[in-house]
N, C-alpha and C positions, 0 to 999 in steps of 0.2 A: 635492345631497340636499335634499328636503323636510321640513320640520319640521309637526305636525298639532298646535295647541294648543287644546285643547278648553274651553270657560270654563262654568261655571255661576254665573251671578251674582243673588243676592237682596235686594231693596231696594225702594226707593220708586219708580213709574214714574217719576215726571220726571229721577230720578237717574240710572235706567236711561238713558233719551232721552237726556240731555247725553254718557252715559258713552260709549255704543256708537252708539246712531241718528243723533247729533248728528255724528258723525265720520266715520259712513262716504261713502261717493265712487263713482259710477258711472264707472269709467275708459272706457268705452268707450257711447257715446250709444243705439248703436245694440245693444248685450249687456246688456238692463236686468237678466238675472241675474249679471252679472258684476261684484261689486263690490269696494271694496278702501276698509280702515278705517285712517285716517291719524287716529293722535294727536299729531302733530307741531305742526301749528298749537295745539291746544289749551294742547300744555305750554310751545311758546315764548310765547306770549300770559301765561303765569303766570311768568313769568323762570324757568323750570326749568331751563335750560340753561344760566341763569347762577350757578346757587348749585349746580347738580349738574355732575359731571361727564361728555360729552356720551358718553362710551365707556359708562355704564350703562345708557343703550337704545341699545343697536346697531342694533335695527330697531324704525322708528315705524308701518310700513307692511306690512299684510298684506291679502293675499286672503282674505274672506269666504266659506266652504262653506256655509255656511246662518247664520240666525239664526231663533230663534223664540222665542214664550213658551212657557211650559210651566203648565199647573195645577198645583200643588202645596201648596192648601189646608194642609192639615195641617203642613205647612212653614211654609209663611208666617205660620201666627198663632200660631207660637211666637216669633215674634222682633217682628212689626209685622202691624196689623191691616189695612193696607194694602198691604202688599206683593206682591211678584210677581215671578216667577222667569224669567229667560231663558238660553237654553243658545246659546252659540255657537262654532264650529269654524273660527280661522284656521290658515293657510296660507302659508307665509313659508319663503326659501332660508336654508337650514342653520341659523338659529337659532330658538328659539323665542319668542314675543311675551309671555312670560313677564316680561323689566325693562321692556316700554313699560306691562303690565298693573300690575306692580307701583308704576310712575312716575306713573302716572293716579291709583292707589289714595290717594294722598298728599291727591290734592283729595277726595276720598270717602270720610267717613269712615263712611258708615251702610252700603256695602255692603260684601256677603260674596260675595267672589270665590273659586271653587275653580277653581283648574287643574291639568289634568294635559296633560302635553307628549309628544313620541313623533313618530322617525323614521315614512317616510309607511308603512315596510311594517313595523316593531316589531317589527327584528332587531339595532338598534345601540344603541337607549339608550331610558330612560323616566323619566320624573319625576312631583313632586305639589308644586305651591305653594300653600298658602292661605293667605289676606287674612281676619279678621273684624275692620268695624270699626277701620280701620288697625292691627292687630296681625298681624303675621308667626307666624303656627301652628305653620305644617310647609313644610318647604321640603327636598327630595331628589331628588338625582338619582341614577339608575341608568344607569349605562354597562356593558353586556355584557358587553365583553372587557376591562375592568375586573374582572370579578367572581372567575373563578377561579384560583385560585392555585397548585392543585397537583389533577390529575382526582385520584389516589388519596382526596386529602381528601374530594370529594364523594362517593364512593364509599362511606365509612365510614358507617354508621347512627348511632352510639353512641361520646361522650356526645352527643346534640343541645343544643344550649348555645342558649339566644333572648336576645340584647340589645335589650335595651327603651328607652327614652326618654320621657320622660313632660315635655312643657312647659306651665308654667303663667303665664295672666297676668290679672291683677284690676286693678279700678281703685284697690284699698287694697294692703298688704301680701299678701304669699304666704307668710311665713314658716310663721305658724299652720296651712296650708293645707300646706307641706311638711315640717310635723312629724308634724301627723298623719298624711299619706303614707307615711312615713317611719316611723312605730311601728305601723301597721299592716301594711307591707311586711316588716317584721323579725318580728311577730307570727305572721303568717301561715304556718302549716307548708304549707297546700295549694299555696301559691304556689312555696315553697322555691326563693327569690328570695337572690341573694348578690351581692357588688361593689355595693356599693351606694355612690350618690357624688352629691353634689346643686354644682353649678354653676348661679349665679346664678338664672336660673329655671327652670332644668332638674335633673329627677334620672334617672342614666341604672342600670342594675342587668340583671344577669343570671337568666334562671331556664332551668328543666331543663324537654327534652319538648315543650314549648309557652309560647307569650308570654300576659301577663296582659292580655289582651283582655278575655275575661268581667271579669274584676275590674275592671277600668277602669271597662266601661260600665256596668257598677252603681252607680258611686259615685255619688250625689247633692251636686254641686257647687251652691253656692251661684251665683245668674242672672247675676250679675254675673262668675263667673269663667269665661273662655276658654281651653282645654286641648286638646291632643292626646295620642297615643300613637302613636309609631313604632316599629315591631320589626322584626327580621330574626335568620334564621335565621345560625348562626355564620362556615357555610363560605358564605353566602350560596345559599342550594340557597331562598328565598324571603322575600319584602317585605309589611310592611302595615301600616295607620297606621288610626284612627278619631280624630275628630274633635266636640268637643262643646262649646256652651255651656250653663253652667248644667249640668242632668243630663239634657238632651236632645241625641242624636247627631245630628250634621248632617251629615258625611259620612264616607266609609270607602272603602276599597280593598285589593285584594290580588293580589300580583307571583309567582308561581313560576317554576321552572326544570329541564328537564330537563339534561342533555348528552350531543351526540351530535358525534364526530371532535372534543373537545376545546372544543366549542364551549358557550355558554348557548344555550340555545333555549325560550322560553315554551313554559311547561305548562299556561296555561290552569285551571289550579284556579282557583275561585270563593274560598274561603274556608280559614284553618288546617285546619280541620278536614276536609274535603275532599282535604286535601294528602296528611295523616296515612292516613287510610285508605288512599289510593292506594296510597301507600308501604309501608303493614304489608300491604298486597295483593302489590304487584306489584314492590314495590323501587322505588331511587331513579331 
């Protein structure tokens, strides 16, 4: 099985250059589109391999689908005035390049890596790892046949129950930052948010109908604080996460599910609300 790891990374050109151009390999002289990105030299050259353990990048080497820059101005000069964006798609047996990505990330600490991972036809599993600035964001995996537990459950429409997740990380304290969370999460009748429960720098809570998406991305975090939000629906019937420094979003995604012979199978919804409608249409 083929694994499809897809990177968006934002940072300073030469950072880029050392991280991904500086690595890659023409395996074959005469297939100049045919390349293959080894960080292997890079991290044994940094004694990586002696202060880490070698089983957390099981693969240093993948096949390159493409790389390229991408424009995205308005991106860019929210975080550096220099900066720039490239997107790249490796290719690797059965696992994903997701720990060599995260193992590079160590030496780099100005970029922002998002990936997201996925068998090569996106019928066994899916994930999302992000890096800003060497801090771990969001990191999930989704396995399929994993997901459901019992069809009748997905079946049910009511209660729909969304477990939320909210992580936070600043370069001072978070307390102040998850108290206020936290009194305005109990405040809030619209939200009508319950289980509420704060672990180290996480507070995870439940709400009815719908995840506090809108409310998240409203907040006005101070620039220095880096945040996500993860939600999923209860029976697991759909996934989504948005991502933000400061009170600007940097990235997002969303996972659904139909089932058909017992099985998950992507549905394709764009976004919660897309979901919703489908459903108060057509059913689950």
């Amino acid at each position: 099985m083929n694994v499809i790891t897809s990177v968006r990374i934002i940072g300073k050109p030469d950072d880029l250059r050392e991280f991904i151009y500086d690595n890659i390999q023409i395996d074959d002289p005469t297939e100049e589109d045919y390349k293959l990105w080894n960080c292997k030299n890079y991290l044994t050259e940094r004694g990586h391999f002696i202060d880490n353990d070698n089983e957390s990048v099981p693969f240093t080497t993948a096949a390159i689908l493409n790389v390229y820059n991408r424009n995205e101005e308005s991106i860019n000069q929210l975080f550096f005035q220099d900066t720039t964006t490239i997107l790249v798609s490796f290719e690797s047996s059965y696992e994903s390049m997701i720990p060599a990505l995260k193992a590079m990330s160590i030496y780099f600490k100005n970029l922002i890596i998002i990936c997201s991972k996925s068998d090569e036809y996106w019928d066994n599993f899916y994930g999302w790892y992000i890096i800003a600035y060497g801090n771990v964001l969001l990191n999930k995996d989704i396995v399929f046949n994993n997901l459901i537990v019992c069809p009748k459950d997905f079946l049910e429409k009511y209660p729909k129950i969304i477990i939320n997740e909210i992580t936070l990380i600043n370069k001072s304290s978070i307390v102040q930052i998850i108290t206020s969370l936290m009194e305005d999460l109990r405040n809030n009748t619209f939200l009508n948010v319950s289980n509420l429960i704060v672990k180290d720098n996480k507070i995870y809570f439940e709400s009815l109908d719908r995840s506090v998406l809108e409310w998240y991305n409203s907040i006005n975090f101070q620039d220095s604080v880096y945040s996500s939000l993860l939600y999923k629906e209860c029976r697991n019937k759909y996934f989504g996460y948005s991502c933000k420094i400061g009170n600007k979003i940097l990235a997002s995604d969303f996972l659904s599910f139909k089932v058909k012979n017992f099985k998950f199978i992507q549905n394709y919804d764009t976004n919660e609300d897309e979901y919703i409608q489908r459903v108060q249409q057509l059913g689950p």
